[in-house]
C-alpha positions, 0 to 999 in steps of 0.5 A: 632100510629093510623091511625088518628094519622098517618093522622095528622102528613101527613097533611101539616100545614096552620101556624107554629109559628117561634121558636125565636117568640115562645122563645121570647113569652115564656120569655115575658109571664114569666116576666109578670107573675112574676110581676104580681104575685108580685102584687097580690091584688094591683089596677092596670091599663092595656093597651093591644095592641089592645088599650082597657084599664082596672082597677081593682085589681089583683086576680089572675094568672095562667101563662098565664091569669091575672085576674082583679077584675073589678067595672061594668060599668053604663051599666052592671049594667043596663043590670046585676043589682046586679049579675054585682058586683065584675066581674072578667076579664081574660086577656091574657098575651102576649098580655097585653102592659103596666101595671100601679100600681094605688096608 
């Protein structure tokens, strides 16, 4: 073990995340992940807990990120012109609320 390595193992944490907390996010993140690969390139609604909500198609997931391909806004498309097409927005699972298929 190196020095530096010695150093940070000595040095006193300023957060620790609680074990059940870390089991439970763990189990939320793969039931998410799960669903949301089952639902690959359907058109779906999300709600975080922060309250921002998003549509657009599911392209993708990485077991910890949903990827949405999103329609731009007016406003983007003023700001970007045409590079503002086909956006595609990584969300973060944990942190995802409620998922609604759009039919």
């Amino acid at each position: 073990m190196t020095s530096k390595n010695k150093a940070l193992d000595n040095s006193a944490h300023i957060y620790e995340a609680d074990q059940d907390w870390v089991a439970g996010a763990k189990q939320i993140r793969q039931k998410l992940s799960d669903v949301c690969g089952a639902h690959h390139n359907r058109n779906v609604r999300v709600k975080t807990i922060d309250g921002h909500s998003y549509e657009g198609t599911v392209v993708g997931i990485d077991g910890c990120h949903l990827h949405l391909a999103v329609s731009p806004s007016v406003m983007d498309a003023r700001f970007f012109g045409p590079f503002a097409a086909n956006s595609i927005l990584t969300l973060v699972l944990y942190e995802l609320l409620v998922i609604t298929l759009l039919i």
